[in-house]
VEXDREN-2710 file (C-alpha; in Angstrom, 1 decimal):
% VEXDREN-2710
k/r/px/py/pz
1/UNK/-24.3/-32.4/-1.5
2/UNK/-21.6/-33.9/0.9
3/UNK/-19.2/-32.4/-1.3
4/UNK/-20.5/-29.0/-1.1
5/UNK/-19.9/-29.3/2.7
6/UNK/-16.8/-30.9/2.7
7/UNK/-15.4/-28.0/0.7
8/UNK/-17.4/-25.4/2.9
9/UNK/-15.9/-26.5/5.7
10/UNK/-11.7/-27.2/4.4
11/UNK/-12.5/-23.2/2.8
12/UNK/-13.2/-22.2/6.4
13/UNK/-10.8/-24.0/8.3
14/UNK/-8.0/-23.0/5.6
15/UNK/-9.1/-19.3/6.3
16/UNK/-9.4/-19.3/9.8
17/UNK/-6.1/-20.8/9.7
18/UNK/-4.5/-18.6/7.6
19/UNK/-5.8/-15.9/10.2
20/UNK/-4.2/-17.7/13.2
21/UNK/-1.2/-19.0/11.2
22/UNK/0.1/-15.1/11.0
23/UNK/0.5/-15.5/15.2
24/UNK/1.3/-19.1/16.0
25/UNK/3.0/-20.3/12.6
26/UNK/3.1/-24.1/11.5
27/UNK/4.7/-26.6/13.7
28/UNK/8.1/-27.4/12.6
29/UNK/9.3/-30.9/10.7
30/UNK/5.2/-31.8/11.4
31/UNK/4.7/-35.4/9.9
32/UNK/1.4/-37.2/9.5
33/UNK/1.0/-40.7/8.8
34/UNK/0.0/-43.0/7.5
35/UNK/-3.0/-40.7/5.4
36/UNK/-5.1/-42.3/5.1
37/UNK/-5.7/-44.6/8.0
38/UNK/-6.6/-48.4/7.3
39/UNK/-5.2/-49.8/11.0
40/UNK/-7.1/-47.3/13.2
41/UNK/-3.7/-45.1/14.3
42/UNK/-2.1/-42.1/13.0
43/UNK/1.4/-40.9/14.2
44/UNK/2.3/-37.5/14.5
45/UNK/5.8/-36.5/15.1
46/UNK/7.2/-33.3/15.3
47/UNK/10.9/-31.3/15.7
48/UNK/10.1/-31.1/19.6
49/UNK/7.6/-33.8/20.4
50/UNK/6.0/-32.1/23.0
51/UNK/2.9/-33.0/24.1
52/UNK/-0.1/-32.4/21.4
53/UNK/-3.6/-31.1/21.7
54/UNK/-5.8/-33.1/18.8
55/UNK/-9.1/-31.9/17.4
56/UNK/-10.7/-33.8/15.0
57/UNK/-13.8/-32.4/12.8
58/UNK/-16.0/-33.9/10.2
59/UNK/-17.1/-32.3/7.0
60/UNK/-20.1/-30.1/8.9
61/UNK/-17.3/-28.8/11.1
62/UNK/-18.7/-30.7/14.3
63/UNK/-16.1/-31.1/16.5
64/UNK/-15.9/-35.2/17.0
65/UNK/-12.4/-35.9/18.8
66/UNK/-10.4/-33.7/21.4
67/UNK/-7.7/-35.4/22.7
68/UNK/-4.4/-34.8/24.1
69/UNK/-1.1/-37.1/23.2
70/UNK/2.4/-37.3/24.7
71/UNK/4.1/-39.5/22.3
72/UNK/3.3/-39.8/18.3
73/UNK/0.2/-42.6/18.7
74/UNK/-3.0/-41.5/18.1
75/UNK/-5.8/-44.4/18.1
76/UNK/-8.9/-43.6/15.7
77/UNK/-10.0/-47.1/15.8
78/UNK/-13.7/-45.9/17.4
79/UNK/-14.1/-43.4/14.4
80/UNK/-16.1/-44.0/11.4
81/UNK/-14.3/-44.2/7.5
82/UNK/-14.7/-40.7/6.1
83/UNK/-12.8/-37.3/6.2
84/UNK/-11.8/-35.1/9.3
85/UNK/-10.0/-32.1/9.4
86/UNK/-6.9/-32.4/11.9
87/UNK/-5.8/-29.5/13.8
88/UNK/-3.1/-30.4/16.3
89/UNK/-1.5/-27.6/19.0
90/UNK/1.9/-27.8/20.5
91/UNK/3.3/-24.8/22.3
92/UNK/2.2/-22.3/20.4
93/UNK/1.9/-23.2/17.2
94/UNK/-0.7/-25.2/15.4
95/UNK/-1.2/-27.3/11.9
96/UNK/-3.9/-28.2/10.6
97/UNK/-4.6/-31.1/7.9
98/UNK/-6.8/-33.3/6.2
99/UNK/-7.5/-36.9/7.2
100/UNK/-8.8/-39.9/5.6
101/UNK/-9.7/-42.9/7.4
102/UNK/-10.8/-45.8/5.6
END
């Protein structure tokens, strides 16, 4: 059954951000690593490296981290192992990923 949600809920973030994707578009050069996440950080780098607005979201879509980064670091070391759906905004354009932390 944790299946069936976890696939609910990337079908509905994928389509809601294929809706939003046709205004704002995909960050350029975005990198993620390391996926998954064994050390509690993730870095994010982009072509500008502006300043990042992070939301995290479990499998049921609950929104469980909103943060906001200046530089690449993001610390998940309070989360639990599982998998989140990213979505980071910079200026005005957004990605949105999967991530694993184990």
């Amino acid at each position: 059954m944790k299946h069936f949600y976890l696939v609910v809920c990337f079908l509905f973030f994928s389509f809601s951000y294929g809706q939003s994707s046709q205004n704002k578009g995909d960050i350029d050069d975005f990198r993620m690593y390391p996926n998954p996440v064994t050390q509690g950080k993730v870095y994010i780098s982009t072509k500008s490296n502006s300043p990042k607005k992070i939301m995290i979201y479990d499998v049921l879509g609950t929104l469980v981290l909103k943060t906001t980064i200046l530089g690449k670091e993001l610390n998940l070391t309070d989360m639990d192992a599982g998998v989140y759906v990213l979505r980071v905004l910079e200026k005005n354009k957004m990605a949105t990923r999967k991530l694993i932390i184990k």
